[in-house]
VOPAGU-2260 file (C-alpha; in pm, 1 decimal, decimal comma):
REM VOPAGU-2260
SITE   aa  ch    i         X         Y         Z
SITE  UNK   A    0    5787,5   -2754,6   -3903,6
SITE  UNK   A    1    5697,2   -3090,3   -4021,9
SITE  UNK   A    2    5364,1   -3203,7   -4112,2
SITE  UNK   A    3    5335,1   -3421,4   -3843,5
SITE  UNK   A    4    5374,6   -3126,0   -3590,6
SITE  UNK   A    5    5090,5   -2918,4   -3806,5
SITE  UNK   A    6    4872,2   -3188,0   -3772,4
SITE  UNK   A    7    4894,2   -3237,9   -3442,2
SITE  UNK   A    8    4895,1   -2878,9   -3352,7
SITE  UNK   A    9    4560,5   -2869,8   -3538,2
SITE  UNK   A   10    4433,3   -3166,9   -3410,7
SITE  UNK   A   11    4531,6   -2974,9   -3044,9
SITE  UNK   A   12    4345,4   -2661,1   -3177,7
SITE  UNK   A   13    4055,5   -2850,9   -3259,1
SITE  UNK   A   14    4042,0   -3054,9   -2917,0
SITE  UNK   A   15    4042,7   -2697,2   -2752,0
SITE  UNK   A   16    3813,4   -2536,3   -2955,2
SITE  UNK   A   17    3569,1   -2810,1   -2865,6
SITE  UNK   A   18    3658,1   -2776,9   -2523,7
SITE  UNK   A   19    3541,3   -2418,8   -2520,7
SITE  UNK   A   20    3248,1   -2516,8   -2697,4
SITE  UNK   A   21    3188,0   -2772,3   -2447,8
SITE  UNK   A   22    3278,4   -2524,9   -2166,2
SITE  UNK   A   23    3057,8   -2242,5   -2310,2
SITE  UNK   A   24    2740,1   -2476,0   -2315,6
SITE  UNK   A   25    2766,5   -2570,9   -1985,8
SITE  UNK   A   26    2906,8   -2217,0   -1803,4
SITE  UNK   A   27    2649,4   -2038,6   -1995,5
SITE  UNK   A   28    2317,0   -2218,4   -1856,0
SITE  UNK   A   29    2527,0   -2255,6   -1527,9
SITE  UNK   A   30    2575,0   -1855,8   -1516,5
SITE  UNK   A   31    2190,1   -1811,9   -1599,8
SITE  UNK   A   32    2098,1   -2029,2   -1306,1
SITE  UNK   A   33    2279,3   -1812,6   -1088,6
SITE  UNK   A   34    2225,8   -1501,7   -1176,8
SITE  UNK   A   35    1861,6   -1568,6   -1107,5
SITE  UNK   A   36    1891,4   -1666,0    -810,1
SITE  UNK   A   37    2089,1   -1361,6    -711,2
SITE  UNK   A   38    1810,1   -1123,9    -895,7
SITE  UNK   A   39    1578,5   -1377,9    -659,7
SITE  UNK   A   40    1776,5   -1280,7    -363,2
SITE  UNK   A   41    1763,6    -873,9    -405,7
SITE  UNK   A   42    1422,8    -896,1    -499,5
SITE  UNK   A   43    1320,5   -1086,2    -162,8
SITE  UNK   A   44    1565,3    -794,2      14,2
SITE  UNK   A   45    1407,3    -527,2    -137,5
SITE  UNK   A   46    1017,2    -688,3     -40,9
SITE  UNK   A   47    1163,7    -731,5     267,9
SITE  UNK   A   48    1262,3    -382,2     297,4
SITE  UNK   A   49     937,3    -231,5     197,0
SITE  UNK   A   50     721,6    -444,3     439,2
SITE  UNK   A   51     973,5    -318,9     739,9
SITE  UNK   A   52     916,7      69,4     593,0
SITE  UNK   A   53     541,3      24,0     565,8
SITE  UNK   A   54     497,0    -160,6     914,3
SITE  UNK   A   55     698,2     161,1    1045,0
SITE  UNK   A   56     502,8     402,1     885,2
SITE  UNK   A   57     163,5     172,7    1038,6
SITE  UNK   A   58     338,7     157,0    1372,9
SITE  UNK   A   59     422,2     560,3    1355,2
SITE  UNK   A   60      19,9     662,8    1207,0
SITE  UNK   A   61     -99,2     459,3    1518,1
SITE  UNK   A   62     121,6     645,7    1787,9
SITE  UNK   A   63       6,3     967,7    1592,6
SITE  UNK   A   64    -331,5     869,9    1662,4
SITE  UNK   A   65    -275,4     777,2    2020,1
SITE  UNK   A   66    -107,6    1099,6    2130,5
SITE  UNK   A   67    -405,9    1243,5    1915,9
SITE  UNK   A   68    -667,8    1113,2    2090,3
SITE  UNK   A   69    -509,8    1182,9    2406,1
SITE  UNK   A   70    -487,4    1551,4    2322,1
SITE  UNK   A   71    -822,6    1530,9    2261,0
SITE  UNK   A   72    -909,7    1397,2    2581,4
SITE  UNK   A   73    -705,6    1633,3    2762,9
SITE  UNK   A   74    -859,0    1936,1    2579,6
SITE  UNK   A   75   -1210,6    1788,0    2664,5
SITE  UNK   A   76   -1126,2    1779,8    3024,8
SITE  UNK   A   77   -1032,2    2126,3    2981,5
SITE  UNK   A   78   -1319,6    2253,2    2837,4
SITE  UNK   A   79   -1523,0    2058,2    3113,4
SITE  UNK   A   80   -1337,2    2242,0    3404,0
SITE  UNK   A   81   -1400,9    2584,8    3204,5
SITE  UNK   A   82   -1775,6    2482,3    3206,2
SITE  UNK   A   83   -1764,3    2389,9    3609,9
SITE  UNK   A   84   -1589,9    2729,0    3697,1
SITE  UNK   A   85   -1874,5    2960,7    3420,2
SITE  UNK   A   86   -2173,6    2747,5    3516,9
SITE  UNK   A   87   -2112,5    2766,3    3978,5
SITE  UNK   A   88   -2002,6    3108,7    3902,7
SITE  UNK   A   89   -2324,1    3222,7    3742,5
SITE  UNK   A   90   -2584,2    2996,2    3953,6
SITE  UNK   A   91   -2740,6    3306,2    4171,0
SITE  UNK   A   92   -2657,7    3548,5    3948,1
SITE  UNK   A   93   -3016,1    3609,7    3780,4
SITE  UNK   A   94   -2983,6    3967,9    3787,2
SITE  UNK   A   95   -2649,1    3930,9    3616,2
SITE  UNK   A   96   -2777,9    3717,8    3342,7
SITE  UNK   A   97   -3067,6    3960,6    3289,1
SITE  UNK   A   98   -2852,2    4235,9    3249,0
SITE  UNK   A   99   -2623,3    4062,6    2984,1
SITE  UNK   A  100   -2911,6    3962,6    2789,8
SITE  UNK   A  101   -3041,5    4336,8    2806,8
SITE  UNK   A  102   -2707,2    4441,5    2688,9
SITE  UNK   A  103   -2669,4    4186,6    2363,4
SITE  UNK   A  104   -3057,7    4265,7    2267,7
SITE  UNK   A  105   -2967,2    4659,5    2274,2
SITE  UNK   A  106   -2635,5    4584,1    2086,5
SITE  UNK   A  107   -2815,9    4366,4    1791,1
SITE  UNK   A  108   -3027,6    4675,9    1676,9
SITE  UNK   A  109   -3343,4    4362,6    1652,5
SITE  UNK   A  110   -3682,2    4480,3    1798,2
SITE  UNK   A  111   -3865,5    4305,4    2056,8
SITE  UNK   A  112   -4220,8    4308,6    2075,8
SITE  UNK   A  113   -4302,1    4314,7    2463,2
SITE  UNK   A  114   -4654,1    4183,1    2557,2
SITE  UNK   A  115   -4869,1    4543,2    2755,5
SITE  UNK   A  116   -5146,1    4492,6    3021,0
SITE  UNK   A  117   -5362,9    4290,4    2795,0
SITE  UNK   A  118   -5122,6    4104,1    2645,8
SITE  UNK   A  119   -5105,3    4247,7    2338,5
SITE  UNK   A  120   -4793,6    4385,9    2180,7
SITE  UNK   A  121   -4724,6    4695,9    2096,7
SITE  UNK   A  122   -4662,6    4684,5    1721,5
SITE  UNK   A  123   -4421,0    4941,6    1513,8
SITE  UNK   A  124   -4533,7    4821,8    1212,7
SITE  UNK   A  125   -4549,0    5177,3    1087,9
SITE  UNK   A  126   -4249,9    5227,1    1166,8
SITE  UNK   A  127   -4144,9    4941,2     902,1
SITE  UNK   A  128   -4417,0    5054,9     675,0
SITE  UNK   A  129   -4253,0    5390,5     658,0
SITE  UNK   A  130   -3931,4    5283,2     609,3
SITE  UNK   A  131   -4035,1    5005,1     320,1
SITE  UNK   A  132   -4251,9    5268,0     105,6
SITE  UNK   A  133   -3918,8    5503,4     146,5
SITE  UNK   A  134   -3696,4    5221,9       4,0
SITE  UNK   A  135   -3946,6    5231,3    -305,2
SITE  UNK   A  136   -3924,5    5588,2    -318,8
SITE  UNK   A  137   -3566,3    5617,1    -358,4
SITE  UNK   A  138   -3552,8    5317,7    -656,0
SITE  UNK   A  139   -3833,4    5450,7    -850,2
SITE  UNK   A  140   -3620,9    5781,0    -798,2
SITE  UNK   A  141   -3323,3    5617,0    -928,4
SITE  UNK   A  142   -3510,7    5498,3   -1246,6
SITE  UNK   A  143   -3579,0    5107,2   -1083,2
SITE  UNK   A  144   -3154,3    5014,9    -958,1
């Protein structure tokens, strides 16, 4: 190879080498540019995204609430009918009534003072006394527990 050749070869190099340089500085800001724009772009999918999964979740909480309160409703109407049916079948039925309030007062093991002729009742406080003063007995037995 002559000189001539090596200098133009290098003169050749040199032009390309520049030419990458030249290349380089403007791919490189080029590439940035769109790179954010396509981090832009899957950002603004993905907020997109979210907002359509929250205004689900809203749109399912208020049909939940809906078929809640409608459940409610119905179980109100329910308990209104029950009420209807206990309260026309007991209207007449004093004797009844009296009779199941005898039975829970006898079942609750409370006592009831009941008002005599003169309107006094009869009072077992005895009765209480001697059962009290036993209670005492038996701890001061026990040595105070």
């Amino acid at each position: 190879m002559s000189n001539k050749s090596i200098v133009v070869l290098c003169i050749c190099g040199f032009i390309v080498f520049v030419g990458l340089i030249a290349g380089g500085c403007w791919a490189v800001p080029t590439y940035d540019v769109w790179h954010q724009e396509m981090v832009g772009r899957a950002e603004l999918a993905k907020a997109n995204q979210n907002r359509q999964i929250a205004v689900t979740e809203a749109q399912a909480k208020e049909e939940s609430a809906k078929f809640l309160a409608q459940t409610e409703v119905e179980r109100a109407k329910g308990v209104a009918e029950a009420n209807k049916i206990i309260g026309s079948s007991l209207q007449g039925n004093e004797a009844y009534l009296h009779y199941l309030w005898i039975q829970e007062l006898a079942n609750s093991g409370h006592v009831i003072y009941v008002p005599t002729e003169a309107n006094l009742p009869i009072l077992e406080a005895g009765r209480l006394f001697a059962q009290s003063s036993e209670e005492v007995e038996q701890k001061t037995n026990r040595g105070g527990k």
